[in-house]
N, C-alpha and C positions, 0 to 999 in steps of 0.2 A: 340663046337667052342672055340675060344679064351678067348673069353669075358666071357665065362662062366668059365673058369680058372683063369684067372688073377681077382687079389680082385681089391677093386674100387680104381679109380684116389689118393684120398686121404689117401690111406693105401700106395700106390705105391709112393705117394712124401715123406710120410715117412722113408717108406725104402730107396729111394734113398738119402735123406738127410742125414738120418745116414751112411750108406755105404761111401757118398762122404767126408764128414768128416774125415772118418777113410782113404781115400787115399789121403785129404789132408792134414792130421796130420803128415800120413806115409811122403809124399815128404817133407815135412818143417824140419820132422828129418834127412831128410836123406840130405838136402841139406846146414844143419848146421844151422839151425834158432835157434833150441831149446838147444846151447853147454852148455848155463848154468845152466843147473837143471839137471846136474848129468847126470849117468849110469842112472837111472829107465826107464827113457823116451827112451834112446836108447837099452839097454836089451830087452826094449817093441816091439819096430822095430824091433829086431834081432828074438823075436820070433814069433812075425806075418810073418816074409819072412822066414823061416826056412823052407828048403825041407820037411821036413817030417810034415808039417801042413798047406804046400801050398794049399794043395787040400780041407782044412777045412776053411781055411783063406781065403786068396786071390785070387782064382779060383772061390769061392763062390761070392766073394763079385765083382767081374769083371763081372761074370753072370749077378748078380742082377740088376747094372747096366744098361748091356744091356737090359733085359728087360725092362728097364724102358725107357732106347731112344727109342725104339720100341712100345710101351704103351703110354706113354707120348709127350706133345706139342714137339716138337723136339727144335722149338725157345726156349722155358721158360726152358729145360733142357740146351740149350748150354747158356744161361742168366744167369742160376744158377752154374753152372759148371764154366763161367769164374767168376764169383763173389768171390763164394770160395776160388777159386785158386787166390785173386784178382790182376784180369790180365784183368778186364772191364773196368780201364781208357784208355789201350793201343788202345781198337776197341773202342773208342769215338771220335769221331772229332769234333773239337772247340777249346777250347781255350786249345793252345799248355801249357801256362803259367804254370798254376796249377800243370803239370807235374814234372816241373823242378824247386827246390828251386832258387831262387835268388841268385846268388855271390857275 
């Protein structure tokens, strides 16, 4: 069966923790958060998405993922997923305020 493949919940939020890291590290390069610490950071992006190591890289770690929304609470995964990415004040309702600085 499944269960008897998959290691336990707490192996499984590890891996997903780290995997989710490294594709939100990836989107913050690629979306220009990190311009000012150089080439290494982006050389680093260039060769984790390089065709010839996609299938080592990023195919692997897209997997992993998945298995883990399919293993894991699916709530406490999209919880943690928009935290990361942090994009969890947007799906909070209340006070609009805190969103928006003062003018």
């Amino acid at each position: 069966t499944l269960e008897e493949v998959l290691p336990s919940e707490e192996v499984l939020w590890c891996v997903m923790e780290h995997v989710l890291r490294i594709q939100v590290g990836i989107g913050e390069i690629l979306s220009g958060l990190w311009v000012r610490n150089g080439y290494s950071l982006r050389s680093q992006e260039e060769f984790y998405l390089q065709g010839q190591y996609c299938n080592q890289c990023v195919d692997l770690d897209i997997f992993l993922l998945q298995v883990c929304v399919m293993a894991l609470d699916s709530d406490l995964f999209l919880t943690t997923l928009l935290q990361r990415y942090k994009l969890d004040p947007w799906f909070k309702f209340g006070d609009f305020a805190s969103f928006y600085p003062a003018c």
